[in-house]
C-alpha positions in Angstrom: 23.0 40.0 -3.2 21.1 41.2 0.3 19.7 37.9 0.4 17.5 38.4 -2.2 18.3 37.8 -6.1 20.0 39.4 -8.4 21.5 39.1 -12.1 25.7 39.8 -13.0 27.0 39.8 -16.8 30.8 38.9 -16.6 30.5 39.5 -13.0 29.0 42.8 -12.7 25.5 42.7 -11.2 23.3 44.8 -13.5 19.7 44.0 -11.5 18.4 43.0 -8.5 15.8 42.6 -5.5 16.1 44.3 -2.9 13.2 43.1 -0.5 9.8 43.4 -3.0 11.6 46.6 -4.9 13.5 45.9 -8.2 16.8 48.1 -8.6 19.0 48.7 -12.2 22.2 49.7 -12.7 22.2 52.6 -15.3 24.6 55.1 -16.9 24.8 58.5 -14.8 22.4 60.5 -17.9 20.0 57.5 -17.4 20.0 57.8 -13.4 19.3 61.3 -13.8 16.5 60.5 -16.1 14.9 57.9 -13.9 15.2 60.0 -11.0 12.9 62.4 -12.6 10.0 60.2 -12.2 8.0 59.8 -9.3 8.8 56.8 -6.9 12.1 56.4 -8.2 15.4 56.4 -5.8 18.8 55.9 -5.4 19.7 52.2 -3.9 20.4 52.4 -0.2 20.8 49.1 1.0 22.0 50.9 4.9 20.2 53.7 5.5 23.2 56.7 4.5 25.0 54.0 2.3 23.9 54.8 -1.0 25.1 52.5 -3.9 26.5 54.3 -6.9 25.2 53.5 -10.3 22.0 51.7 -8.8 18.3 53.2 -8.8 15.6 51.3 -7.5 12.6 51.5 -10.1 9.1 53.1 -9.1 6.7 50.6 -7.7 3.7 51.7 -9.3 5.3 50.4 -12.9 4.5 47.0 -11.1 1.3 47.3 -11.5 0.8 49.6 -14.6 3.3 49.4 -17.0 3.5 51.8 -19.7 4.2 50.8 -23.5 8.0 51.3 -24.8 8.4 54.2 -26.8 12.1 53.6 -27.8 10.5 52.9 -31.4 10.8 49.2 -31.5 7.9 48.1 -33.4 5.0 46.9 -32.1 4.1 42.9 -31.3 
């Protein structure tokens, strides 16, 4: 998609490049969430165009990833 790769499940794209930024599509309570944090933002392939359901994910988590705390246990 864009030009750029992306991932579908039964044909629904559920992730994605968009240029050297990584995008997700989430639930609206887990938009909102993301949102929240810094360097997050809605998908806007055209400038005004916003795509629903999509956020684009900080950049700085490409660098410095912080350890899951959804209580999985630990490697």
């Amino acid at each position: 998609m864009f030009g750029n790769l992306s991932a579908f499940v039964n044909g629904n794209m559920f992730l994605g490049l968009f240029g050297n930024d990584l995008f997700v599509r989430l639930s609206g309570e887990d938009q909102l969430e993301l949102l929240k944090m810094k360097g997050a933002s809605v998908l806007e392939p055209m400038k005004g165009k916003p795509m629903k359901d999509y956020i684009m994910l900080p950049r700085a988590w490409r660098n410095q990833p912080e350890p899951s705390t959804n209580g999985s246990p630990d490697p």
